[in-house]
C-alpha positions in Angstrom: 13.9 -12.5 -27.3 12.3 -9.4 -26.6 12.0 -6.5 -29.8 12.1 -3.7 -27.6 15.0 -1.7 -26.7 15.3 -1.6 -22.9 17.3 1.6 -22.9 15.0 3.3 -24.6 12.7 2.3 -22.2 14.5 3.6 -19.0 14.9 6.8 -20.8 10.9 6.2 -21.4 10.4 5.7 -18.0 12.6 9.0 -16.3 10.1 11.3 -18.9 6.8 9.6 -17.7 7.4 9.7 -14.0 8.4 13.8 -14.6 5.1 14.0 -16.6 3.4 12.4 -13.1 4.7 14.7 -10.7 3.7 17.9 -12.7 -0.2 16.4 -12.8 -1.2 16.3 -9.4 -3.3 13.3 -8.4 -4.0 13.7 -4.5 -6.3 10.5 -3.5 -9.6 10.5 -5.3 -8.0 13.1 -8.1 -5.7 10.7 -10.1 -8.5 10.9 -13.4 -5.5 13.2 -15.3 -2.9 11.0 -14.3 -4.6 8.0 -15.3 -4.9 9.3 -19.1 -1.5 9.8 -19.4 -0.5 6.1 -18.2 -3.0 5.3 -20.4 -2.1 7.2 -23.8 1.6 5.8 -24.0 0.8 2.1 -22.6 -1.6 2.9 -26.2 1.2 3.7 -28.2 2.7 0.0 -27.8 -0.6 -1.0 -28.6 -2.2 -2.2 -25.1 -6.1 -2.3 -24.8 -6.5 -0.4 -21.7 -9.4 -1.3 -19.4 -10.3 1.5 -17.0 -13.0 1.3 -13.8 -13.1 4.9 -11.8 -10.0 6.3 -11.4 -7.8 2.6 -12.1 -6.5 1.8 -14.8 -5.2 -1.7 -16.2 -4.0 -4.0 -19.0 -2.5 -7.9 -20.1 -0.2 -9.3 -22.3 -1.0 -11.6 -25.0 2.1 -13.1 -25.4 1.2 -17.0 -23.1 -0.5 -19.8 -24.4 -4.1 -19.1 -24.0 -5.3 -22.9 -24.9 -3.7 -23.8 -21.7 -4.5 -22.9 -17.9 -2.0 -20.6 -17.6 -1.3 -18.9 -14.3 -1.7 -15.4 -13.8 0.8 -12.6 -12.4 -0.1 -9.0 -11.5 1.9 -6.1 -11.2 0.3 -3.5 -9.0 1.4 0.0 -7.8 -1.1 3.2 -7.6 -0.3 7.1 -8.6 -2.4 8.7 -6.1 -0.3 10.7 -3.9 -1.0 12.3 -0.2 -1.3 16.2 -0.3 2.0 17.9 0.2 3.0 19.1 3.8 4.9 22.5 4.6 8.8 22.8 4.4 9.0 21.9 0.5 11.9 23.9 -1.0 10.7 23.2 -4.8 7.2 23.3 -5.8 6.1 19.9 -4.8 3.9 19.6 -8.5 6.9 20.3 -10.5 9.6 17.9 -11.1 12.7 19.1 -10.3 16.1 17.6 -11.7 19.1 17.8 -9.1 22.1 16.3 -10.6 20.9 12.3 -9.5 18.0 13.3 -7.8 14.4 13.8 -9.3 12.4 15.7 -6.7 8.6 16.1 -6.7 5.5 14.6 -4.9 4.9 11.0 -5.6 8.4 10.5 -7.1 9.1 8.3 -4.9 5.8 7.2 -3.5 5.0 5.1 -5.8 6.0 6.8 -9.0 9.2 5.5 -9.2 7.3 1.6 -8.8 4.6 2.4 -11.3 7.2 3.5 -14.4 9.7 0.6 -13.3 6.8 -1.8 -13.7 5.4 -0.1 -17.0 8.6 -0.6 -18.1 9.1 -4.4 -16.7 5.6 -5.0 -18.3 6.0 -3.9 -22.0 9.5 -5.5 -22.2 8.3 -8.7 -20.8 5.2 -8.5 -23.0 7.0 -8.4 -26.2 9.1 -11.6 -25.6 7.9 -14.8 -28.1 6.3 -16.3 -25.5 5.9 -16.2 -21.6 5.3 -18.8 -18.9 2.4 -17.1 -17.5 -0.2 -14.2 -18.3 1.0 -10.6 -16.9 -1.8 -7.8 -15.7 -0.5 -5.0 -15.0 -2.7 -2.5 -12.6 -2.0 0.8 -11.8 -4.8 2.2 -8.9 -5.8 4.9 -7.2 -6.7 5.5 -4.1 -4.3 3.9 -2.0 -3.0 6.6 0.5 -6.4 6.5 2.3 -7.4 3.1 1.5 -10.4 4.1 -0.7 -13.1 1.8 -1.6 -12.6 2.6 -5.5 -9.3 1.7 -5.3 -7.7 -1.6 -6.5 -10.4 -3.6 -4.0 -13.2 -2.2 -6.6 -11.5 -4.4 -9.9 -10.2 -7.2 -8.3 -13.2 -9.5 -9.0 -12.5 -8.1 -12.8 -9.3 -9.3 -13.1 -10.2 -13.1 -12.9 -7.9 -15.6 -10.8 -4.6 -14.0 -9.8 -2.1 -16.6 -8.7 0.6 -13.9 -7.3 1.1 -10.4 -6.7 3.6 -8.4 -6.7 3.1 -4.4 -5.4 5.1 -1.9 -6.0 5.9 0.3 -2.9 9.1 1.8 -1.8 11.1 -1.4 -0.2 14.6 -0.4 -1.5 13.9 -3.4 -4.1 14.3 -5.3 -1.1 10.9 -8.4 -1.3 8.7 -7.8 1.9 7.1 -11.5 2.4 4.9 -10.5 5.2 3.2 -6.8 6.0 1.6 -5.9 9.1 -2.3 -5.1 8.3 -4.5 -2.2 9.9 -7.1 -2.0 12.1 -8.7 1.5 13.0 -11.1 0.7 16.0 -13.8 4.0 17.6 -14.3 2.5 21.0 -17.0 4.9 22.5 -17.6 5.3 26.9 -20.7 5.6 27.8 -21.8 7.7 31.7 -24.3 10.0 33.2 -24.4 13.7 32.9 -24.3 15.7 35.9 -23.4 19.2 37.3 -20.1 19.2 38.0 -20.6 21.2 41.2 -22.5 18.2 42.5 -21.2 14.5 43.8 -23.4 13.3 41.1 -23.5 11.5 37.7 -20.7 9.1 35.9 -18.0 11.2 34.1 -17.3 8.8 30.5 -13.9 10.8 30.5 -12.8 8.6 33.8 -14.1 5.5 31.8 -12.3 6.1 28.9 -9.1 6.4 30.7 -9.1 3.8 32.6 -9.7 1.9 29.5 -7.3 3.7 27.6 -4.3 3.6 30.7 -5.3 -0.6 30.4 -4.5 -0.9 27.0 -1.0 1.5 27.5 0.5 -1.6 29.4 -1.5 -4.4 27.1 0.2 -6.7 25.1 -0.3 -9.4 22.9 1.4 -12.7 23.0 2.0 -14.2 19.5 5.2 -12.9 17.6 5.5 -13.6 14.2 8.9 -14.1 13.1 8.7 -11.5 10.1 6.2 -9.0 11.8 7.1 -9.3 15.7 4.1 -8.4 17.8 0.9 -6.8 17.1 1.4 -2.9 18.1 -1.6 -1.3 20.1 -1.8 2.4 20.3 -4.7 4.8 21.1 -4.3 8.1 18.9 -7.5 10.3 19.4 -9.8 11.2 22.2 -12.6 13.4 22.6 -15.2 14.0 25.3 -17.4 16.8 27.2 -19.4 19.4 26.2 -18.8 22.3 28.2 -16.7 23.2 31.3 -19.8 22.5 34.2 -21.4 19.3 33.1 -20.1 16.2 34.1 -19.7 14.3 30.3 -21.9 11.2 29.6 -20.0 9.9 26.5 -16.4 9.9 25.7 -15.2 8.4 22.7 -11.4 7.5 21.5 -9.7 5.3 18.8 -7.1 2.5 18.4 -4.4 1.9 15.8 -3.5 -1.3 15.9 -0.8 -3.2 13.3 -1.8 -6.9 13.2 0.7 -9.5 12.2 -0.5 -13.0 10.5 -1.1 -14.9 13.9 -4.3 -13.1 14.8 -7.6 -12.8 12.4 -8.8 -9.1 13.2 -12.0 -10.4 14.6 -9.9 -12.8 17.0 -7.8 -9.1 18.1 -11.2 -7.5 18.6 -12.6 -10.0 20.8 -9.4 -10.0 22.8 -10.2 -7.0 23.8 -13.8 -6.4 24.2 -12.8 -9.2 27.1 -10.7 -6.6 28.6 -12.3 -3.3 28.6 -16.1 -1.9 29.2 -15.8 0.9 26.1 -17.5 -0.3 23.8 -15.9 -1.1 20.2 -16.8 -0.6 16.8 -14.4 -1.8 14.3 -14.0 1.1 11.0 -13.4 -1.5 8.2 -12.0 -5.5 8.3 -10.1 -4.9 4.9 -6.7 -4.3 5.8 -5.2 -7.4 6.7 -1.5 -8.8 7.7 -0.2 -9.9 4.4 2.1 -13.3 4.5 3.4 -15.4 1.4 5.0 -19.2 1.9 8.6 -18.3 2.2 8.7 -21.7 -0.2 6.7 -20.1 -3.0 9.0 -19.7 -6.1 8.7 -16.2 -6.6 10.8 -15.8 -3.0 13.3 -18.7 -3.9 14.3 -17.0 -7.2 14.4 -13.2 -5.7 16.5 -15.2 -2.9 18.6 -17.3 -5.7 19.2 -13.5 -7.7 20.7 -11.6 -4.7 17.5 -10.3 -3.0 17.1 -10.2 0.8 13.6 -10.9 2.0 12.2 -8.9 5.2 9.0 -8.6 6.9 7.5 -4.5 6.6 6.0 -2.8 9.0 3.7 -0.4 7.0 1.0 -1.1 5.2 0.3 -1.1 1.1 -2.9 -2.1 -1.2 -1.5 -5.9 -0.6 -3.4 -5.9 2.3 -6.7 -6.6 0.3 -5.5 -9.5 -1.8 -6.2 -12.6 -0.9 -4.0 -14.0 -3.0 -0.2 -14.7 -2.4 1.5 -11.3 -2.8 5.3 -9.8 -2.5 6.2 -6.2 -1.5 9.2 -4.8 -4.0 9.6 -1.3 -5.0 12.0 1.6 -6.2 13.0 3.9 -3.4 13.2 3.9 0.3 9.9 4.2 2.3 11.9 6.2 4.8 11.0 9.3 2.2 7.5 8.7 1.5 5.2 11.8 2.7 8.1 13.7 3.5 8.8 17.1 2.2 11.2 17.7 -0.7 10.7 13.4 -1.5 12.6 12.5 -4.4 14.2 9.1 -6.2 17.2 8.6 -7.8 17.4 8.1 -11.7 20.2 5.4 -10.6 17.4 3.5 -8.8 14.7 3.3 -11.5 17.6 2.0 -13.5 18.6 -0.6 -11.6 14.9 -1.5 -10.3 13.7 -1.9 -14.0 16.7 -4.4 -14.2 16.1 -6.2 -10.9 12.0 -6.3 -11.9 12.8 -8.2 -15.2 15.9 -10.6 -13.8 12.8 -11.7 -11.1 10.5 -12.2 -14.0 12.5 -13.2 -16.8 12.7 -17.5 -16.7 10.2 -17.4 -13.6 8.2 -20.6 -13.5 5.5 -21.6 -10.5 
């Protein structure tokens, strides 16, 4: 039976995530942020581990003679920089009847005090079936390399995940992945008064009104299709010299049929631009819809879905769930907020998941 009072941690949880949104923490910024996670996980005692800007912690309450598995909890507090058309002052917290406004409330704030919460209840029961770590990162909005990917290898063997992102506390069980590819056109330079040289800009298009019409062929039944899209292009120097290089980039969402390097191959096949994939790291995500952390959220009421955007799951290798307070439909939008309702009820739903959970 657990000695802490739960509503005193809700009512814990609704002060935090105000002291959050009034200490900025834009991507790569999150140091002052971190330090107040970290001072009141102190007060209730947890040794805090910290590497950069991420900050994390267990419990001790498992058998530790025995080869126990391992859960982590995982959301980050780094938010994106506030766009135009706020009506409150994005960096203040701002209280409207059910609504708390503010950037990062609910993107991921509202996920990282739920799962504070769901952590230090869980952590003062007798005993639990498995070892809890929670981790709460930075770096996430730009996929950073000194985000959660620089402390996984600390963390030891994780035997599930679960992330905290806005999902409507809904379970995502698969999650397309990423891949940012610079394919670059390579011609000739000439004056453009003459029948001469090889314009890259005519290269690139062709290339680029190919890939328009492409499409791949395996849908996943959580994911769909890969999506394909070119987003940027840029070419020539000036107005009379026929451009010898022309270069333009692809966003493309991968589902779990394809290994990125399988999608790149695909199409090098299929057009002469040639490709240079940014980074490999953000992969389609996909958990057994068998494993029994799905059974149970299905047994309690949950729904399961497959999500189309990406999080920091994409860099576990380990089986993962999506599930977080809020609706993702408000994340980087102006005048983003979360309901006080919702962190209520997602603290609940977090620890009904957790509570009793056995592999």
């Amino acid at each position: 039976m657990s000695l802490v009072n739960l509503q005193v941690l809700k009512k814990e949880a609704i002060q935090l995530l105000i002291q959050l949104i009034n200490t900025p923490s834009i991507s790569k910024k999150e140091k002052k942020v971190s330090f107040l996670i970290e001072d009141y996980l102190s007060r209730y005692g947890f040794h805090i581990k910290r590497k950069f800007n991420n900050i994390w912690t267990e419990n001790t309450n498992y058998n530790q003679k025995e080869n126990t598995r391992t859960i982590l909890l995982n959301s980050h507090y780094d938010t994106i920089p506030p766009g135009k058309n706020w009506k409150t002052d994005p960096f203040t917290a701002t209280k409207k009847e059910e609504k708390l406004i503010g950037l990062g409330s609910n993107d991921a704030g509202a996920s990282v005090v739920s799962l504070i919460s769901t952590f230090i209840y869980l952590s003062s029961f007798s005993l639990l079936p498995y070892r809890l770590i929670l981790a709460i990162t930075a770096e996430e909005e730009i996929s950073g390399p000194l985000g959660v990917r620089s402390i996984l290898p600390e963390l030891g063997c994780i035997d599930l995940g679960i992330v905290g992102e806005p999902t409507n506390m809904q379970v995502a069980i698969a999650e397309k992945g990423l891949m940012v590819l610079d394919c670059i056109s390579e011609g000739k330079t000439g004056h453009s008064a003459r029948d001469i040289g090889i314009n890259a800009i005519y290269l690139a298009t062709r290339d680029i009104e190919y890939l328009r019409k492409f499409r791949f062929y395996r849908k996943s039944k959580l994911l769909g299709f890969p999506t394909l899209t070119v987003t940027q292009i840029q070419g020539g120097i000036q107005h009379n010299v026929i451009p010898d290089f022309c270069s333009f980039v692809i966003d493309i969402r991968t589902n779990e049929l394809y290994s990125n390097e399988e999608l790149i191959e695909i199409l090098q096949k299929r057009i002469d631009s040639k490709i240079k994939p940014r980074t490999y790291h953000s992969n389609s995500s996909f958990i057994n819809p068998m494993h029994p952390i799905v059974l149970k959220a299905k047994f309690i009421g949950i729904k399961t879905y497959g999500s189309p955007t990406l999080s920091d799951q994409s860099l576990m290798s380990f089986p993962t769930i999506k599930m977080g307070v809020g609706d993702s439909v408000r994340s980087h939008t102006p005048n983003e907020y979360i309901l006080i309702s919702e962190i209520m009820d997602g603290i609940d739903i977090y620890i009904r998941l957790l509570n009793d959970f056995h592999f």
